[in-house]
C-alpha positions in Angstrom: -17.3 -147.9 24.4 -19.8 -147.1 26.7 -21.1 -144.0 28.4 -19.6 -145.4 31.9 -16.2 -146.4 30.3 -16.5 -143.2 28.3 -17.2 -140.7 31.6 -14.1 -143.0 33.4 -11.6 -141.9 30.7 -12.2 -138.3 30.5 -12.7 -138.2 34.5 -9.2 -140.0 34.5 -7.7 -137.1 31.7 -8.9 -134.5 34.3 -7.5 -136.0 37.3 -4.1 -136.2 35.5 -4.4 -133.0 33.8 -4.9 -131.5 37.4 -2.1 -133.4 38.5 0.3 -132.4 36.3 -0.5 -128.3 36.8 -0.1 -128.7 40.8 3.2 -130.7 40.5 3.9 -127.8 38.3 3.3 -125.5 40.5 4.8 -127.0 43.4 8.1 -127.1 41.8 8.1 -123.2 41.0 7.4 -122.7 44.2 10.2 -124.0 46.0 12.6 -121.7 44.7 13.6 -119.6 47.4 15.3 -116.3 47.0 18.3 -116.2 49.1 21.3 -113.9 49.8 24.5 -114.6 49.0 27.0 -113.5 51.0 29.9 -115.3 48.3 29.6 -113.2 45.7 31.5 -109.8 45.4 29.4 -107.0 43.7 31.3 -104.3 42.5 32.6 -102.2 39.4 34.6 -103.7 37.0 37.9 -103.7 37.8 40.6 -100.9 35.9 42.4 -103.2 34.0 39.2 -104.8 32.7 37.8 -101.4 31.7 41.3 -100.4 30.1 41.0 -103.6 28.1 37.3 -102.4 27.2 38.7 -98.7 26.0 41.9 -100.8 24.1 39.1 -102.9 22.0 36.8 -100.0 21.7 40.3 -98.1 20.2 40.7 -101.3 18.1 37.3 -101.9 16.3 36.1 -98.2 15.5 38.6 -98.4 13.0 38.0 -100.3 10.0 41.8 -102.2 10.1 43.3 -103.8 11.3 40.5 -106.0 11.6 39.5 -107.9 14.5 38.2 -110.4 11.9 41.3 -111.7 11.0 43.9 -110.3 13.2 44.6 -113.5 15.3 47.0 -112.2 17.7 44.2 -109.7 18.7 41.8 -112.2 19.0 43.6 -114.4 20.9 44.5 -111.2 22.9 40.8 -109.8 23.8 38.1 -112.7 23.1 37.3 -115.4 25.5 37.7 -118.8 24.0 33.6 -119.1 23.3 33.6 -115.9 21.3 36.1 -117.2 19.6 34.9 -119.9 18.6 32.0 -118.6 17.4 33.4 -115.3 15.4 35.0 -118.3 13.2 31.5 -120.1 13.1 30.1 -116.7 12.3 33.0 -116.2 9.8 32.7 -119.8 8.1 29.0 -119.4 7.5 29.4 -116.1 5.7 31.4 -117.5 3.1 33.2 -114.7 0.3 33.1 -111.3 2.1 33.1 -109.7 -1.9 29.1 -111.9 -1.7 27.9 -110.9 1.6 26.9 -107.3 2.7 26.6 -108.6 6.5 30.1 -110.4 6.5 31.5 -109.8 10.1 33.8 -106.7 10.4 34.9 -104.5 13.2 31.5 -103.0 12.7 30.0 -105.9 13.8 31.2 -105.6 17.3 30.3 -101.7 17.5 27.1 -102.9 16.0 25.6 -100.0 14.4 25.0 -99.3 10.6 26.8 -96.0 11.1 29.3 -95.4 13.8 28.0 -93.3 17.0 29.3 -89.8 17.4 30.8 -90.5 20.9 29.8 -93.4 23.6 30.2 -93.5 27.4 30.7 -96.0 30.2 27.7 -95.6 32.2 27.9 -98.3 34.2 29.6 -101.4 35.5 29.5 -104.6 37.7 31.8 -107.1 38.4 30.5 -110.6 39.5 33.2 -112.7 41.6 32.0 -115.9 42.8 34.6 -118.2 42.7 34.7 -121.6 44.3 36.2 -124.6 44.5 33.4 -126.0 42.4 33.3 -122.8 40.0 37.0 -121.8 39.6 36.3 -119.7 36.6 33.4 -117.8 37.5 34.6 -114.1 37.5 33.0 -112.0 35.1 32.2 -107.9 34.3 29.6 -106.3 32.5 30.6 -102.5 31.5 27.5 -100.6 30.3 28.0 -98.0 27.2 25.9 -95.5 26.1 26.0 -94.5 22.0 24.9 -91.0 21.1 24.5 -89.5 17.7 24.4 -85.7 17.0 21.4 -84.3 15.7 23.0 -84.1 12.3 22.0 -86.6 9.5 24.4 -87.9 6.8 25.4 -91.2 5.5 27.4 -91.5 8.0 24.7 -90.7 10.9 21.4 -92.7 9.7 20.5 -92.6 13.8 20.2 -88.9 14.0 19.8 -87.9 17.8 19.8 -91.0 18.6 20.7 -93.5 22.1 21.1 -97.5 22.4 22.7 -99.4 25.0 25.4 -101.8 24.7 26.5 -104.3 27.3 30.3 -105.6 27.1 30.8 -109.0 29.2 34.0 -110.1 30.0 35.5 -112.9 31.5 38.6 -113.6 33.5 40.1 -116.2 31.1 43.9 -117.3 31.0 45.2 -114.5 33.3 43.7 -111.9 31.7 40.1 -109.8 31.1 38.6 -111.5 27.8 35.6 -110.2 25.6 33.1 -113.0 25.6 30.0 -111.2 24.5 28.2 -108.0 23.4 24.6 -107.1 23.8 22.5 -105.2 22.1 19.0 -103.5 23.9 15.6 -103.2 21.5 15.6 -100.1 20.6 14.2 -97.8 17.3 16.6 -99.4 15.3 18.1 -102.6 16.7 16.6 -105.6 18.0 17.8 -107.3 21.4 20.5 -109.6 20.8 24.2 -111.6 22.2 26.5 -110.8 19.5 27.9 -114.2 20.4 24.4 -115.7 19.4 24.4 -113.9 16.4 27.7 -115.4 15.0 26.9 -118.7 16.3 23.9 -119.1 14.4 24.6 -116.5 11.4 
């Protein structure tokens, strides 16, 4: 090749190279930010924070167990958490074999149980359409504290972390479709959905 064909191609690579980062570009930039008057904005709803406080009851106790209590599933998770809590569950194999096998503790998701929790915060997203007849959801914020106090059964002494519950209005009734956890000292930011999914 010579140096004339050799200076075409590489003059050629640059033109397309700078081609390619403007239509980049030009794309992000055509998102605008608009306001939507649709959508309702609010707390969650009573009943879906009375459905929060009847899991909460449910899983700080180690049984029943969420994990195999179908009526109670069926009751409080949304069909996706469902299906992957039995993904999650599947994977594990024998519970006697695995340390991490999903529990009620899973869904609290701490080592060692919090010393008392509060709702700090809530939002409820409404934007149902004709094209998105399902789209009603709540986040309900809750705050973990553990005394100052360390045991076996406080290994977060003094501690704080942040859950987020997500529900979904599913069947006629407030479902649990996911829990998140926010990076803290000890935890790592994670959809407890994701987690049994791909456990």
């Amino acid at each position: 090749m010579t140096t004339s064909a050799r200076f075409k191609v590489v003059l050629l690579l640059v033109v397309l190279a700078t081609a390619n980062s403007c239509r980049k570009s030009t794309v992000a930039t055509t998102i605008p930010e608009t306001q939507n008057s649709s959508v309702t904005n609010a707390e969650a709803p009573p009943e879906c924070v009375a459905i929060f406080r009847s899991i909460f009851d449910y899983i700080r106790k180690p049984e029943p167990s969420l994990i195999t209590d179908q009526q109670a599933q069926e009751r409080w998770l949304s069909k996706l958490f469902r299906k992957s809590l039995a993904e999650g569950i599947k994977r594990a194999g024998n519970p006697k074999d695995t340390p991490d096998y999903p529990s009620n503790g899973s869904f609290v998701g701490g080592w060692s149980y919090p010393t008392s929790y509060s709702i700090i915060g809530s939002r409820h997203y409404d934007y149902r359409n004709a094209d998105n007849p399902d789209d009603n959801r709540a986040v309900i914020d809750v705050l973990y504290e553990w005394d100052k106090n360390g045991s076996l059964d406080n290994q977060y002494p003094g501690t704080k972390a942040l859950k987020s519950f997500v529900f979904v209005f599913e069947d006629s009734a407030w479902k649990l479709d996911d829990v998140y956890t926010f990076s803290d000292e000890y935890a790592s930011p994670g959809s407890l959905r994701g987690y049994f999914s791909r456990q």
